[in-house]
N, C-alpha and C positions, 0 to 999 in steps of 0.2 A: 616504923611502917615500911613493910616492902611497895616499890614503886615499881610497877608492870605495866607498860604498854608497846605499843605494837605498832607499827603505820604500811597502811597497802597503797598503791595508785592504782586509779582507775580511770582509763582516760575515753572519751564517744568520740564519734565522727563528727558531731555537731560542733568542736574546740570547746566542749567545756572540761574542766579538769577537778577529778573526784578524789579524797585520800581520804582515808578512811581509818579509824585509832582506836584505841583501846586503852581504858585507865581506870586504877587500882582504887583511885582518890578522887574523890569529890573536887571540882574547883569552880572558881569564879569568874564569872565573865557577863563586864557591863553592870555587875553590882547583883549581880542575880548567883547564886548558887544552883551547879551542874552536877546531878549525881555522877559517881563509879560508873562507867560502861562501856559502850560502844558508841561510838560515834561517824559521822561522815562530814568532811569540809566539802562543800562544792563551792568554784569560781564559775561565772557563767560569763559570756562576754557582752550579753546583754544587761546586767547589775550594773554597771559600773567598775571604773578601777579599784575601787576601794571596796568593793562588796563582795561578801561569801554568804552562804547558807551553810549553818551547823547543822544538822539531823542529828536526834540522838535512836539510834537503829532499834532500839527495843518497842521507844513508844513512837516513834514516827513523827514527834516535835519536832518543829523546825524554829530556827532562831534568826533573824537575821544578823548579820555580825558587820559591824565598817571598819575598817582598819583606820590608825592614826595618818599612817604612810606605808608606801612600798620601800623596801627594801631589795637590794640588789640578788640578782638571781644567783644560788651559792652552786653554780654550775652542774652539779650533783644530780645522780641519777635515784636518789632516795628520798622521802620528803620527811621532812621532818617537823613535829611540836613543839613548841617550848612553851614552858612554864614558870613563872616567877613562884618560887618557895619565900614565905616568910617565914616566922617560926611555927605558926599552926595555921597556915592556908596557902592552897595553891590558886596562883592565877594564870589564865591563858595568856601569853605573852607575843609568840610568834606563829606562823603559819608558814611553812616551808614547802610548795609545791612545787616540784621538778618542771623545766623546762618555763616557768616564767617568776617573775618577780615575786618576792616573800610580803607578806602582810606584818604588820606592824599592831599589836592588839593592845590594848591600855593594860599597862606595866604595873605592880604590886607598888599600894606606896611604900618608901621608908626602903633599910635596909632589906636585900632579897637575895636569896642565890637562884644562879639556872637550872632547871631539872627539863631535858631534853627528852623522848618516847622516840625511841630508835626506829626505825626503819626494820619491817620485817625483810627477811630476804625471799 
């Protein structure tokens, strides 16, 4: 399977912070299956520290997401995805947005490798 995705930021006046992704593969997240698409992470400062809103950009669904924990901010002007690979599923793992602390997303059981969605330039 070729693994293709992509991550933009987008950030408002209001401090919320937008990244926005793209992927090749269906995965899991919170026990629910995520088509192939497009996607939007938004942090809002009003959720909570632990809360994002998923969009998936085609149908306009929104998800709520809580992270486990934050994660230290990887200083980085890129944001990045992560995903736990098992042997035939992915899981959303991390949330990497630039300029504040990373989300923590419940982990693949069992053994897992990382499959990271680069940062577009």
């Amino acid at each position: 399977m070729v693994l293709l995705g992509s991550v933009t930021t987008v950030a408002s006046a209001q401090g919320e912070k937008r990244i926005n992704f793209e992927t090749s593969f269906a995965f899991l997240l919170s026990g629910r299956e995520m088509p192939a698409g497009r996607y939007q992470f938004e942090a809002l400062p009003g959720q909570g520290p632990s809360m994002l809103t998923l969009r998936n950009l085609q149908t306009n669904e929104k998800t709520a997401v809580k992270a486990i924990t934050r994660l230290a901010d990887l200083g980085g002007s890129e944001p990045q995805i992560v995903f736990d690979k098992t042997e035939s599923e992915y899981y959303l793992a991390e949330v990497h947005i630039p300029g504040i602390d990373g989300f923590d997303i419940r982990h693949a059981p069992g053994e897992h490798s990382h499959t990271r969605v680069p940062a577009r330039p």
